[in-house]
C-alpha positions in Angstrom: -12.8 10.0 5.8 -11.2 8.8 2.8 -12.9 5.9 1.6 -10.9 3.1 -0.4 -11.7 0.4 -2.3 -8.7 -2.7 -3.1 -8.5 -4.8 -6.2 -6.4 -6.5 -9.0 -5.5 -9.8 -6.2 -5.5 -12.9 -7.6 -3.6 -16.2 -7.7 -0.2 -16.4 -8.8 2.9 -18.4 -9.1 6.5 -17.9 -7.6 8.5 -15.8 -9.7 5.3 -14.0 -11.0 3.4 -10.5 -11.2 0.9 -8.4 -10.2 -0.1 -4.8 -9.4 -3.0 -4.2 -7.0 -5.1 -0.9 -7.3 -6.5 1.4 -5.0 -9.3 3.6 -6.0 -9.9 6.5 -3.5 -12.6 8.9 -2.6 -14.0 11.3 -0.5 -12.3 13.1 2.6 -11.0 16.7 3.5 -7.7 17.0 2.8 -6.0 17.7 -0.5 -2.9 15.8 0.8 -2.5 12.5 2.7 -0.4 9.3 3.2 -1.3 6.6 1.3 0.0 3.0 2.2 0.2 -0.7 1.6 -0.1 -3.6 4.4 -0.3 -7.0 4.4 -1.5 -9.8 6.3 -0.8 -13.3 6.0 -2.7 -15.9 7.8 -1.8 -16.4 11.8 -0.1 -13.2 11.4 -0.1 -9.8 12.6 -0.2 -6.9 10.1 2.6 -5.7 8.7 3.4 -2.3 6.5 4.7 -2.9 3.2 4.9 0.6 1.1 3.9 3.8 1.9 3.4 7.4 -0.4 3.1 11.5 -0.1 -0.2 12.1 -2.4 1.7 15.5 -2.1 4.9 15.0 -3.7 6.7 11.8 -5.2 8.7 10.5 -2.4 8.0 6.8 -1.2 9.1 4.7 1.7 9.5 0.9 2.2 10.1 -1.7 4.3 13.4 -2.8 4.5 12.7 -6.2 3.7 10.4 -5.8 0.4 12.3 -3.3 -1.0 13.4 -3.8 -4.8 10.7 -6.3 -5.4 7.7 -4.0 -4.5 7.4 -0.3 -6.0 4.0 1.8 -4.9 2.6 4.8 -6.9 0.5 7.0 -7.2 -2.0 8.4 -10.1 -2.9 12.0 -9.1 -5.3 12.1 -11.6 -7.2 9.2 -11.1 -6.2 9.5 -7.1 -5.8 5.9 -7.5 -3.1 3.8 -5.9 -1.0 1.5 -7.3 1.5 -1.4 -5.7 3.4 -3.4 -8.6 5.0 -6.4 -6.9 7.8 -8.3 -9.0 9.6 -11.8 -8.3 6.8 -13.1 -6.0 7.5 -15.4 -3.2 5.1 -18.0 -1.3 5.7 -15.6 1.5 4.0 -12.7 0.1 0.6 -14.4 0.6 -1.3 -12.3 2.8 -4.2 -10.1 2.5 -3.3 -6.6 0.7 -4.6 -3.3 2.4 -4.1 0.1 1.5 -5.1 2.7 3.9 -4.9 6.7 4.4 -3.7 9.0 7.2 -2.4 12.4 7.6 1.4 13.1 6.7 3.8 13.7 9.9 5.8 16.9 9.4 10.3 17.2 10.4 10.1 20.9 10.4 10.9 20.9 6.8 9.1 18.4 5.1 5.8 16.4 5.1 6.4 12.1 5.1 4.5 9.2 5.9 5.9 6.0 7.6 4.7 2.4 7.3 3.0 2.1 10.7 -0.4 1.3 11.4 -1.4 3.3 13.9 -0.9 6.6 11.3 -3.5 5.4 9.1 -6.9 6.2 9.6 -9.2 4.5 6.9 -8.7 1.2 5.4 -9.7 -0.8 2.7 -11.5 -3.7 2.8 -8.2 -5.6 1.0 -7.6 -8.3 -1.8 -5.9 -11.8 -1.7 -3.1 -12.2 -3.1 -1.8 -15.7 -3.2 1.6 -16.8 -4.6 2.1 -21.3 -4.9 5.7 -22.7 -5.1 
């Protein structure tokens, strides 16, 4: 199991910045999914950003996309989520989590679905005031 460990959360207001890292360690594969959730308070988790460790292509929920960008440091195997214009509806609590890459027949890619990730983080706050 891949073991992951959240930070750079912190208390921002609308309009602002941050970028959240992800160190990660341990587990048997040289390749994985790596991804971003969220949950705010009362509701149910949702995927935010997700990333091939084994080449550079990204996905994102519809909804995020443009003000969120996630990346990836292969040599520091650390992940990154920068998050841009932030809105008081981006407080949540930030996860990142690994799983194994699903495969089309010609290419590996991850989605942003829960139930493909198998280890979690233990998250960081982020929380954006109007």
């Amino acid at each position: 199991q891949v073991q992951l460990v959240e930070s750079g959360g912190d208390s921002v207001q609308a309009g602002g910045s941050l970028r959240l890292s992800c160190g990660a360690s341990g587990g048997g594969y040289s390749t994985y999914c790596l991804a971003w959730f969220r949950q705010a308070p009362g509701k149910e988790r949702e995927g935010v950003a997700s990333t091939y460790t084994g080449g550079l292509r990204t996905w994102y929920t519809d909804s995020l996309k443009g003000r969120f960008t996630i990346s990836h440091d292969d040599a520091k195997n650390t992940l990154y989520l920068q998050m841009d214009n932030l809105k008081p509806e981006d407080t949540a609590m930030y996860y990142c989590a690994a799983g194994r890459p699903l495969y089309d027949g010609s290419r590996f890619y991850c989605r942003v679905e829960e139930g493909d990730y198998y280890s979690w983080g233990q998250g960081t706050q982020v929380t954006v005031s109007s």
